[in-house]
C-alpha positions as CSV (number, residue, x, y, z in Angstrom):
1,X,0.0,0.0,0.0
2,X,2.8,2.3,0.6
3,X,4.3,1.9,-2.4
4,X,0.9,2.6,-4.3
5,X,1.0,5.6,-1.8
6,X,4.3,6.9,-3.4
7,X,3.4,6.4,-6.5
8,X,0.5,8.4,-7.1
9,X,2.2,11.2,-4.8
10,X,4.7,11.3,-7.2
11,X,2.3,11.5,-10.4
12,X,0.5,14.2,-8.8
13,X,3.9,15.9,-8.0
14,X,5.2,15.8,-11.6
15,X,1.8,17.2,-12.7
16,X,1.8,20.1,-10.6
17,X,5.0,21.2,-11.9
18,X,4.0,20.7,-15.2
19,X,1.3,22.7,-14.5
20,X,3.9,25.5,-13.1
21,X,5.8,25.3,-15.9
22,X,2.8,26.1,-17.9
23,X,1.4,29.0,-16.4
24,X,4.5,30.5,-16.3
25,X,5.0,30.2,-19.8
26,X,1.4,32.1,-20.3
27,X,2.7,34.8,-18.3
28,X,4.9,35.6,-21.3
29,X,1.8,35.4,-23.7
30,X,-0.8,37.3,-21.8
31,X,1.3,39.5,-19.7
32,X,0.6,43.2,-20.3
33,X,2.4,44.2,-24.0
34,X,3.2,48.3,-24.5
35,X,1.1,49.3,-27.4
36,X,3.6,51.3,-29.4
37,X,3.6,53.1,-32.7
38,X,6.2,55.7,-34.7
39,X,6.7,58.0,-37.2
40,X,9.7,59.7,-39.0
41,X,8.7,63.3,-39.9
42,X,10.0,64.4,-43.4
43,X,10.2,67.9,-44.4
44,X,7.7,69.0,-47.0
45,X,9.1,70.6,-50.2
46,X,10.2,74.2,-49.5
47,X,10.7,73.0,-45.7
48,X,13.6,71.8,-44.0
49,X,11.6,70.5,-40.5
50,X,12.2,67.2,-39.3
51,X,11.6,64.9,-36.9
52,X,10.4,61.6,-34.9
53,X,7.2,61.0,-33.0
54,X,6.6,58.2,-30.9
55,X,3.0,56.8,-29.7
56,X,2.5,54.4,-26.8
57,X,-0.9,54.0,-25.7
58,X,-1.2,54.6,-21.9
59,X,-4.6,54.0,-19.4
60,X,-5.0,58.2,-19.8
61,X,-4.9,58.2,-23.5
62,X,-1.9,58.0,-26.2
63,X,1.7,59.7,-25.2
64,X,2.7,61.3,-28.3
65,X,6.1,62.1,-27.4
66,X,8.5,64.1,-30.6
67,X,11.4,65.6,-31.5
68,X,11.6,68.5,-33.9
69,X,14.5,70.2,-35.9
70,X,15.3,73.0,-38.3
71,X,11.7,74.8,-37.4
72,X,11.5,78.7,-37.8
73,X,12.7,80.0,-34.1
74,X,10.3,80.9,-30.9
75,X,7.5,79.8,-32.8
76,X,4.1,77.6,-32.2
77,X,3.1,74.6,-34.6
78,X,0.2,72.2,-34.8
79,X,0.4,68.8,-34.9
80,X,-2.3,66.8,-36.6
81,X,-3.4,63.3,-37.6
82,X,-4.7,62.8,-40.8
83,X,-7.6,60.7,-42.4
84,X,-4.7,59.2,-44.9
85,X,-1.4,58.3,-44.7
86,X,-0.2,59.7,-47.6
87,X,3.1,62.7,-47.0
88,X,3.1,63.0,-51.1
89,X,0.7,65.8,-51.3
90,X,2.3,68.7,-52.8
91,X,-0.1,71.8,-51.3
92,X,-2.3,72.0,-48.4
93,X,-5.1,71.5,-50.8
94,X,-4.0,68.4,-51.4
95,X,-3.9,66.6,-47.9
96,X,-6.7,64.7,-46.6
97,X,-8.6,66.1,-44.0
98,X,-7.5,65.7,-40.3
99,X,-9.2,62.6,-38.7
100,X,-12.2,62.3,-37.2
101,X,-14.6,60.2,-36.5
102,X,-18.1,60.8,-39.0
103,X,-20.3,62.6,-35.8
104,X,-17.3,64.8,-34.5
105,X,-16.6,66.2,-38.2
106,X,-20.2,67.5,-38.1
107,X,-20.3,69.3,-35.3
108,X,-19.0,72.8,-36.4
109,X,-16.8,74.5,-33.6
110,X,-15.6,70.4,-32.2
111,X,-12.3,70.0,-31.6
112,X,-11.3,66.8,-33.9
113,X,-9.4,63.7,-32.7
114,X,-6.7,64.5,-35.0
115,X,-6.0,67.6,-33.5
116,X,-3.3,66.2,-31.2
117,X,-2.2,70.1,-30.0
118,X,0.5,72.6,-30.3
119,X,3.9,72.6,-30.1
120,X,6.4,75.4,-29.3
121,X,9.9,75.2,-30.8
122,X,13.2,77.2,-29.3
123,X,15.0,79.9,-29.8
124,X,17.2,77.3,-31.8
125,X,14.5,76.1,-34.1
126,X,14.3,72.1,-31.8
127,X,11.1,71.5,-30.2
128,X,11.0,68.5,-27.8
129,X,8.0,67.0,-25.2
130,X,5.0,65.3,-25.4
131,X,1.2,65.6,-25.2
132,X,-1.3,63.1,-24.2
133,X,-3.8,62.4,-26.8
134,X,-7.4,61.3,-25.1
135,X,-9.3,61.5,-28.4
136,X,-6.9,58.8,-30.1
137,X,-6.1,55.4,-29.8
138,X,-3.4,52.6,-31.5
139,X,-6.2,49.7,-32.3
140,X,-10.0,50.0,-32.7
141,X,-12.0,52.8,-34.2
142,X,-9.8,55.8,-33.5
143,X,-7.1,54.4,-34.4
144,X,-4.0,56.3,-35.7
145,X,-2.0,53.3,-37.3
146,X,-0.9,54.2,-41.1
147,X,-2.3,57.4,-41.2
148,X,-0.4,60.4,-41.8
149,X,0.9,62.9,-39.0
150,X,2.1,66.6,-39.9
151,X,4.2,69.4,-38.0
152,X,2.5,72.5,-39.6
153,X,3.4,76.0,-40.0
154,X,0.6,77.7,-38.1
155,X,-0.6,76.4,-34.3
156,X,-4.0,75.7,-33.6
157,X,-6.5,77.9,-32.6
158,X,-8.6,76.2,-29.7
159,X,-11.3,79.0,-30.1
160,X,-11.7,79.3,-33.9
161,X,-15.0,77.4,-35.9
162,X,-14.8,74.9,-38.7
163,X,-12.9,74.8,-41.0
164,X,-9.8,73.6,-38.4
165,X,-7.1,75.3,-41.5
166,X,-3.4,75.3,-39.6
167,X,-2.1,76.0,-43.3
168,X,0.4,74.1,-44.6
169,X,2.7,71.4,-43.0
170,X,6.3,72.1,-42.5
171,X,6.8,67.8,-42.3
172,X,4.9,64.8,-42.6
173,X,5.2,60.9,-41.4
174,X,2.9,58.0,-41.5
175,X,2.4,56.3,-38.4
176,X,3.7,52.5,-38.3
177,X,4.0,49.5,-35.4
């Protein structure tokens, strides 16, 4: 009987480890994975702006941290997400609009999701910091995966109507993983 005893101890031994071994490997799976995205800022023709932006997605919203240089000195730029991500249009004209979801774009004085804020660059033309970004997200409907994202030349305006115009951009990046 003791040996019976021993036995099944031992079986029930080996499976627990197993087991152990297991779980611990799932922690790797579904531990908690940084949802991160980035862009390399170009500068537009005429322009000589340039610059990297990094997205993680935080429980308070997206950090968009960046990194600007060669902007015009001591002065304030808007940085937007657009419906597309395409950096090839030539004019202002030609960029797709800033993203929004359908039911924000018709209200007339909103602030759109795109409209990630302003930036302020030195007295040396660099510009470097971050803004949290509520409206936005790195998965789902709002998301701001392969769309395009533009430094432009004028700020934002936080008290002016539709149409949001920032004229045109001073660089341009599409967002990857």
């Amino acid at each position: 009987m003791r040996d019976r005893f021993d036995g099944r101890a031992l079986h029930a031994l080996i499976a627990m480890a197993a087991c152990s071994v297991m779980l611990s490997g799932c922690g790797l799976i579904f531990q908690n994975h940084e949802k991160r995205a980035d862009a390399v800022l170009k500068p537009t023709p005429g322009n000589a702006t340039r610059g990297t932006v990094t997205l993680i997605e935080r429980s308070d919203g997206v950090q968009v941290s960046y990194s600007f240089t060669d902007m015009p000195p001591n002065s304030d730029h808007a940085l937007t997400v657009h419906e597309r991500g395409d950096c090839i249009a030539v004019n202002d004209q030609d960029t797709s609009p800033v993203f929004a979801l359908p039911a924000e774009r018709r209200k007339p004085s909103s602030r759109l999701e795109g409209e990630l804020g302003n930036i302020h660059a030195d007295a040396t033309g660099a510009a470097t910091g971050f803004i949290v970004a509520t409206d936005v997200s790195l998965d789902g409907v709002r998301s701001v995966i392969s769309r395009a994202i533009m430094l432009h030349r004028e700020a934002l305006d936080p008290y002016a109507s539709a149409p949001h115009n920032v004229g045109p951009s001073l660089a341009c990046g599409v967002i990857r993983r």
